[in-house]
N, C-alpha and C positions, 0 to 999 in steps of 0.2 A: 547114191550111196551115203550111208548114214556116215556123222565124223563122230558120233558117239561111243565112248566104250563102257564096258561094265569091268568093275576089278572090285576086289575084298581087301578092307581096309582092318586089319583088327578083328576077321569074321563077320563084318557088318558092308553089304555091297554097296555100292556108288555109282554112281556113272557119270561120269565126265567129258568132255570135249579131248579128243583126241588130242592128245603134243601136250596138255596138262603139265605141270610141273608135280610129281610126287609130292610136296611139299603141299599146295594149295590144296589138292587131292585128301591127302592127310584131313588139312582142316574142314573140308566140305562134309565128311564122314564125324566131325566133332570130335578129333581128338586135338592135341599139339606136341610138336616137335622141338625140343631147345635148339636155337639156334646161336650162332656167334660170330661168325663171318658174313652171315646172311644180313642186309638190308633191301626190303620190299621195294626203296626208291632205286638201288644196286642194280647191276646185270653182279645174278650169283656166279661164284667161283670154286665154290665146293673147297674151300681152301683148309679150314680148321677142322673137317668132321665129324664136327658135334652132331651135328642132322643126320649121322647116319641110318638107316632101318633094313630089313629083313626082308630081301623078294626071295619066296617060295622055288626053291629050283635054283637059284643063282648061286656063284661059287664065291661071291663078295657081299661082304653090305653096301647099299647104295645110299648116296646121299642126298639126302630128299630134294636138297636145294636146288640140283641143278640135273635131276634125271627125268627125262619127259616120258608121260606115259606115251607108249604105242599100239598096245594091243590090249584085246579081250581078255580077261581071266588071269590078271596077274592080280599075290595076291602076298598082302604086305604084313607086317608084326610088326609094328612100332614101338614095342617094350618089352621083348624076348628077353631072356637073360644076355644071350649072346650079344643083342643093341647095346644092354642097359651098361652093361661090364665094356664094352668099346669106347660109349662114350664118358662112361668114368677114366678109363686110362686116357682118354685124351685131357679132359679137364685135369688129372694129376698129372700128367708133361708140362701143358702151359703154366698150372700153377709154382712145379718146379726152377721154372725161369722165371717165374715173380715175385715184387717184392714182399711182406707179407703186412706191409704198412697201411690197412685198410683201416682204422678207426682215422687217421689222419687224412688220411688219399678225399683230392676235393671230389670222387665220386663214390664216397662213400654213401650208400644206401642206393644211389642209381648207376653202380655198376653190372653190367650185363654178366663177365664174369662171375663177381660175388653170386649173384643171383640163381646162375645157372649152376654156381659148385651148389650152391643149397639145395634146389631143387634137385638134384641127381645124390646129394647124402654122402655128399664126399666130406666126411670127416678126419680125417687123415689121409695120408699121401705118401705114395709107399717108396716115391722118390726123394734123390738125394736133391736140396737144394744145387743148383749149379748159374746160376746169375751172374753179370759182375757187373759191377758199379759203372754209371754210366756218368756225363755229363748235364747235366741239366740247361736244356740251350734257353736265354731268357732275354737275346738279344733284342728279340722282337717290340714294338711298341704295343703289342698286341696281345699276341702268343705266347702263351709255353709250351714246348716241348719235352716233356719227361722219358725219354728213349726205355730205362729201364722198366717203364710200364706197358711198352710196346710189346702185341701179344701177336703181330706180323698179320694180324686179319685184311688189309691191305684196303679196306671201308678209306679211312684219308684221303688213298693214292688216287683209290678211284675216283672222288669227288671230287678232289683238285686236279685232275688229269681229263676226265670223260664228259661231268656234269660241268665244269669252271673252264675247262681249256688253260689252267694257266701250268699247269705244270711243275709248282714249285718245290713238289716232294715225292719221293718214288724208292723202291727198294733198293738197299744199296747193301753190296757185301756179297756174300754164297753162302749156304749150306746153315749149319746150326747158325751162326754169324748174323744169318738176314735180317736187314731192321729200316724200318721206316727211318729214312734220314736224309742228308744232305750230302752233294759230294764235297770231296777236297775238306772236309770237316765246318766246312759254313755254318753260322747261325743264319735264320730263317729273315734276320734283317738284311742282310745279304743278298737275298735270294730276288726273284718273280713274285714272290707271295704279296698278294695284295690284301691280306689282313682281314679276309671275308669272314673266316669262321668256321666253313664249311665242315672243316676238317673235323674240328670238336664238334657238331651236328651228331655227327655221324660215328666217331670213336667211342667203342662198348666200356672202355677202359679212363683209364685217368695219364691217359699218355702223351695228353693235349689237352691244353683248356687256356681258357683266359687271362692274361697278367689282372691281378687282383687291384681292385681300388679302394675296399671295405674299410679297411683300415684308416685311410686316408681321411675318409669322411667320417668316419667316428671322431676322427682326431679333430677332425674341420669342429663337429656339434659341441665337441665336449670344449671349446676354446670360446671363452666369455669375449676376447674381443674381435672375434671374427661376426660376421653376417651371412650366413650361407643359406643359399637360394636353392632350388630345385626344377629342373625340366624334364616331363617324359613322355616319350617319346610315342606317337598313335598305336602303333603296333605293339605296346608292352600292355595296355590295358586290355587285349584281349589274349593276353595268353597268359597274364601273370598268376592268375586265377585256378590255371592247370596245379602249381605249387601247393594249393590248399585245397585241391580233391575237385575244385570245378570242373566246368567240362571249357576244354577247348571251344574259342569264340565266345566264352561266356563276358559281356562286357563287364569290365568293373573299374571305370574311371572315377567313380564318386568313391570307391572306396581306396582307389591306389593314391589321393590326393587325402584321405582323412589321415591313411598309415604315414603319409611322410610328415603331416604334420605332428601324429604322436612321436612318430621319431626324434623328433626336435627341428625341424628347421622351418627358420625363419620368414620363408615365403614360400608356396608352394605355388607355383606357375605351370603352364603347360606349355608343352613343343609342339601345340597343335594350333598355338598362338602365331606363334612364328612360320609354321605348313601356311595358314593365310596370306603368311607376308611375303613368301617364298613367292605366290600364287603371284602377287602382283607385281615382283619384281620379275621376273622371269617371263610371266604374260606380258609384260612390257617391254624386251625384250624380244619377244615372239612380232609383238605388234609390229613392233620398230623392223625387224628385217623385212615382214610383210609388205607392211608401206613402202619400205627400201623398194623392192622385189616388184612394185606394180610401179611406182615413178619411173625405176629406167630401164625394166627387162631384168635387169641383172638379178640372176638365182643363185649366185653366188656364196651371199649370206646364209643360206638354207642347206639343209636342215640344222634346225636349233636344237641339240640335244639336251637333255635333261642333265640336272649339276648334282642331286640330293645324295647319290650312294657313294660312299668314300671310298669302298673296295672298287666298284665302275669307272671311279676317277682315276686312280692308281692303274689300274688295269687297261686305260684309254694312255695314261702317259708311260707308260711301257709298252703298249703292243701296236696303240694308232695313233699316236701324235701326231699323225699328217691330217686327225680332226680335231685336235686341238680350239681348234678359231671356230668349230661348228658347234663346242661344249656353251654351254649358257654359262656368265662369269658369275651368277647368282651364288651366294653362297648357301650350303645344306641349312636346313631348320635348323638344326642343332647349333650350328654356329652363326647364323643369324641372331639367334637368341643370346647368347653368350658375349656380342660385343656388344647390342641392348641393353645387358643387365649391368655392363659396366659404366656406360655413358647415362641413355636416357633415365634407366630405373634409377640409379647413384645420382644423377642430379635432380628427378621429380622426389624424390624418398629422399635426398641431402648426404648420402652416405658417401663417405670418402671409397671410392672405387677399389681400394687397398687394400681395404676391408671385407670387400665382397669375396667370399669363394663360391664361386656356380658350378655345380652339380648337374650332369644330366644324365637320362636313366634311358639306357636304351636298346630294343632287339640286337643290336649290332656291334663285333669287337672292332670293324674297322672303322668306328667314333672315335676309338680309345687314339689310333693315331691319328684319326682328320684333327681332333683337340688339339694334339703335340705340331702341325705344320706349322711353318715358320709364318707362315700368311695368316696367320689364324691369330694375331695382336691390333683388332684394326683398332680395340678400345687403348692400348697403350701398354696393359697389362694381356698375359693370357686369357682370350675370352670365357673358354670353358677348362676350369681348372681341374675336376676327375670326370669321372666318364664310368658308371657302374652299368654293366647287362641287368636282364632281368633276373637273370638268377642269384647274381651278386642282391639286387634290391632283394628279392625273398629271403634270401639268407639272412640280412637285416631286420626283416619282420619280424624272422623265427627267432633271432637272437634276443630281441625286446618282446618276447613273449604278445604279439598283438593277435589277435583274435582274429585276422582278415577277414573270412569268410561271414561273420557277423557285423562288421562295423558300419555304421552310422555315412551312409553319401554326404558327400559334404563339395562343394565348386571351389573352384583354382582361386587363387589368389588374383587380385587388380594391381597392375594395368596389363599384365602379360598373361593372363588366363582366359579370355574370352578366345572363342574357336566355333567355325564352321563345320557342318556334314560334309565339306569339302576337303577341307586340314584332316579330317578325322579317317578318309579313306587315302592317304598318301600310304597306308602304310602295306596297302594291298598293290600286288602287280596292276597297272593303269589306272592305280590312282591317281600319281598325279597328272597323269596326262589328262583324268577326266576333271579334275581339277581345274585343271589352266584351262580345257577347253566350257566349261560354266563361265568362267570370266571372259575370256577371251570372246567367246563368242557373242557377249552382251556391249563388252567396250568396245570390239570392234561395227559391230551393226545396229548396235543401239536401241537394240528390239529386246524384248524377252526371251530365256528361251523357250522354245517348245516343250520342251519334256529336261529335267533335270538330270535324268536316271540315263543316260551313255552307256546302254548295256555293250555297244559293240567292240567297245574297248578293254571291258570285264571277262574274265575268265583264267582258267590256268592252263591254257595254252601258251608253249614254248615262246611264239611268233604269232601276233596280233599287227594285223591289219586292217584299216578303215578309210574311208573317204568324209571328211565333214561339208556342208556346206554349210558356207558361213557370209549370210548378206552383208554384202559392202567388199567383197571378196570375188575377184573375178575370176576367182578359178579354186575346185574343191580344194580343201585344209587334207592332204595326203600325209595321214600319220600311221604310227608304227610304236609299238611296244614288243619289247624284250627280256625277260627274265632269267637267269642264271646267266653268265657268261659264257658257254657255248653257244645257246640259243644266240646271247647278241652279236657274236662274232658273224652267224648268217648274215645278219642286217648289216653290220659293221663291212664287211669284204664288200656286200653288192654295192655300199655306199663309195669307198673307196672306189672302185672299180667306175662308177661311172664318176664319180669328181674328175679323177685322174684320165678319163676319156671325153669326157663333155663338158666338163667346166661346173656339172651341178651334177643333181642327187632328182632322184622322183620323189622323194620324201620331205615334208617341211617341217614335220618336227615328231621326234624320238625318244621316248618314254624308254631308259633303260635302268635294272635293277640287277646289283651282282647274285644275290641269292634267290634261290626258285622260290617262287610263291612271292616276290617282294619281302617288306622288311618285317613281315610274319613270322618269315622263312629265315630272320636271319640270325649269324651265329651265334649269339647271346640270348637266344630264349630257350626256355622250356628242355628241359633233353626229350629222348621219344617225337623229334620236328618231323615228320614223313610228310610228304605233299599232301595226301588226307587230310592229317592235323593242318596243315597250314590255309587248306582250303575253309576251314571249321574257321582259321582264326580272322580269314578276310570274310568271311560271311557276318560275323562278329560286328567289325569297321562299318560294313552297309548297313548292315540294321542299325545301328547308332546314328546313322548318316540320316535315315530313311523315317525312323521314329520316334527318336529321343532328340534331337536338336530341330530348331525357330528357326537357325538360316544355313542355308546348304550353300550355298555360294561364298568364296574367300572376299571380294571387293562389298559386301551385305556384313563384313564384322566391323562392331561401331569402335571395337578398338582400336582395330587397324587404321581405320580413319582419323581418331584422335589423336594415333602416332607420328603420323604423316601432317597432320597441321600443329602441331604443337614442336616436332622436332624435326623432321625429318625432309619435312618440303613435296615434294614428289616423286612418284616413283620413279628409278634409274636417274634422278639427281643427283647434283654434285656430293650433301653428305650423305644420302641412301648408295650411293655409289664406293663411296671411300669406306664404308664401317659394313655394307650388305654386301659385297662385289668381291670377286679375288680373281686368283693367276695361278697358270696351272706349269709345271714342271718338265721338261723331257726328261724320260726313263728309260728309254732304248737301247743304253750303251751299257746295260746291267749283264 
């Protein structure tokens, strides 16, 4: 029995897969539907009814999002008068309840709203303002929340609730009232939120978005006695380029290092300096419980999970702190780099560390608060003093008029700009696992290895698993990656579960990332992130990995090595330990 059906889309037939969503159906036939509740990475809820259309014989309009085809000969009009005139009176309702502060609103030009009133011709609005003033919650070290721009499309909830697991925000109130918010009047510092971002991914609106740092750093360039430095981060050089018409994945790290130097600042470095250094502290680390783990039996030590996502940190010390001792004390690139630039760079360069403000630019708003922890002084002062996404650095470019899309490649600054094809896919889900496992597997067997390229730990599947062998190793390297925090929560439970029964884990070490896709995916890039887009921008990272860098391996960069003998002594030594190393918090009692 055939699952095929035939239906008429606009007079024009189709045939699709039976259970189809109207919607995709729509687009197979070539036309498009506005939508405003709908996100493709979502389970639709038909909740705004912008998507509505016209089934032949039905006594409703249906809404494309979420009505599956079922049968033969159904037969649709996607711009009847009767659609076009429905989905105007809904777009003049929500505009009613909104503000009309759009030259200002930080999503102006990439609001979905805006976008969609234009496309539908709603020049007026045949409603009474009826809004009211809301609070502006700015508690976060992160986030803003602007409630008044809340258009109740419920895209947030879903993503911190279904995709994240964490729960930190949900509809609160009845009836006209309803709004994206918090109980008992909380700000979001308050809250479970672990600062991933997700929320602003995914919000059509300006109803969330990032605590701003633009300013900060302009103020940092234009101060004759400051010294300001710059790091960015792997995953911003393949999306930043989406801002100036590229295509997603398109790499452009010769030119995201020429613009910050037009900018003004003083050293341009990269955070893909410090992904290498990460590599050998934390593969040192791996090593260490290994060897542990074959001397006296005990698997105790194991699994070693990964330290680099700030949102996965926060989200490990509120939900699982009983793996606390299994988290790697390595600290993220970003602030590796950051107590460096205070100590070793301030004393090879002579600058009074006082003086230094370090910048670093990156897919992610839950930087903004790993910068602000209290552990994060190992240099004396704050290591990394602002913390800009990538959209905040675009806004930057656009503001000094630089030309991106044309500029002149230009390399990182010395002694903190030299980087591996290894530092350079951290920014993809299993990168850094493939990362640690290129080093790892050479310091521990002393062999070369086989093949560089660790496809089995690549892809954007939820839950990745692998078995390695790794000579000198009497039993396979069983690892595991995880992206977005639902997914990790699988591996997290089953981990629990046999610690707290057997004393160990099947697993020896855990590659996790709060955001899907890894830090492609995370909430400071690009608007329009869908897991497609994020797939484009790790594809990006490997090509760069694959064809534009001399060494693919973290322990093969000759800077790392000069760091390590000139300042640092050895990995997970005494001062790589006190200035690279940190401690993690219990959150449970939130």
């Amino acid at each position: 029995m055939s699952n095929m059906v035939k239906i008429k889309i606009n007079n024009i037939e189709v045939e699709v897969e039976k259970g189809t969503m109207l919607l995709d159906a729509i687009k197979a036939a070539g036309f498009n539907v506005p939508t405003l509740c709908y996100h493709e990475d979502l389970e639709p809820t038909g909740g705004c009814g912008v998507c509505v259309v016209e089934m032949k014989g039905a006594p409703t309009l249906k809404r494309a999002c979420c009505t599956p085809i079922d049968s033969d000969g159904i037969e649709i009009n996607t711009f009847s008068e009767k659609v076009k005139r429905a989905r105007r009176t809904v777009v003049e309702l929500i505009l009613s309840d909104h503000p009309d502060d759009c030259l200002t609103c930080i999503k102006n030009g990439n609001c979905e709203l805006q976008s969609i009133a234009e496309e539908l011709g709603v020049r007026e609005n045949r409603f009474e303002k009826i809004y009211s003033k809301k609070e502006i919650d700015e508690s976060s070290t992160s986030i803003v929340r602007d409630p008044e721009k809340c258009i109740k499309c419920q895209r947030c909830v879903q993503v911190c609730q279904e995709v994240q697991s964490v729960a930190a925000i949900d509809m609160i109130q009845r009836g006209f009232d309803t709004i994206m918010g918090l109980p008992f009047e909380m700000g979001l510092a308050d809250t479970v939120c672990i600062n991933c971002g997700q929320c602003i991914s995914v919000c059509p609106v300006g109803a969330i978005y990032e605590k701003l740092n633009e300013k900060d750093v302009w103020d940092a360039l234009s101060d004759p006695n400051k010294h300001v430095i710059v790091q960015e981060a792997p995953a911003v050089r393949v999306a930043i380029g989406e801002e100036f018409g590229m295509e997603p994945g398109t790499v452009t790290a010769g030119k995201m290092h020429s613009a910050l130097k037009r900018l003004g600042f003083d050293k341009v470095f990269d955070t893909n300096f410090s992904a290498d250094l990460t590599i050998m502290e934390e593969g040192t680390e791996l090593i260490g419980r290994a060897k542990h783990a074959i001397s006296t039996g005990d698997m105790s030590k194991l699994p070693i999970i990964t330290s680099c996502s700030p949102g996965w940190i926060k989200f490990m010390e509120t939900f699982y702190p009983n793996l606390m001792n299994n988290v790697s004390t390595s600290k993220s690139p970003q602030q590796m780099f950051g107590a460096l630039s205070k100590t070793y760079y301030a004393d090879k360069e002579g600058i009074d560390p006082a003086k230094i403000i370090s910048v670093s630019i990156m897919p992610c708003t839950a930087k903004k608060y790993e910068a602000q922890r209290p552990e994060m002084r190992a240099s004396g002062y704050q290591d990394v003093d602002f913390v800009l996404t990538t959209r905040e650095f675009a806004r930057m470019i656009k503001l000094a008029g630089i030309d991106f899309a044309n500029l002149p490649d230009v390399t990182a600054d010395s002694p903190m700009g030299e980087y591996t094809g290894a530092a350079t896919i951290f920014g993809a889900t299993g990168g850094v696992m493939e990362a640690a496992l290129r080093t790892g597997y050479e310091l521990i067997s002393g062999e070369t290895l086989p093949s560089v390229d660790l496809k089995m730990v690549r892809g954007m599947d939820g839950v990745k698993e692998a078995d390695v062998e790794i000579p000198g190793l009497p039993f396979p390297l069983k690892v595991a990656i995880a992206h977005g925090l639902g997914n990790a929560r699988k591996i997290l439970d089953r981990v629990s579960k046999q610690i707290e029964k057997d004393g160990k884990s099947e697993y020896h070490f855990i590659e996790i990332m709060a955001c899907p896709g890894g830090c492609v995916g995370g909430g400071g890039q690009p608007y329009g992130s869908t897991l497609a887009v994020r797939a484009k921008r790790a594809y990006g990272l490997y090509n760069e990995d694959s064809t534009m860098l001399t060494h693919r391996k973290s322990h093969e960069n000759e800077q790392i090595k000069q760091l390590y003998k000139e300042f640092l002594g050895e990995p997970n030594g005494e001062k790589a330990y006190h200035l690279l190393h940190t401690k993690y918090t219990r959150r449970d009692d939130i």
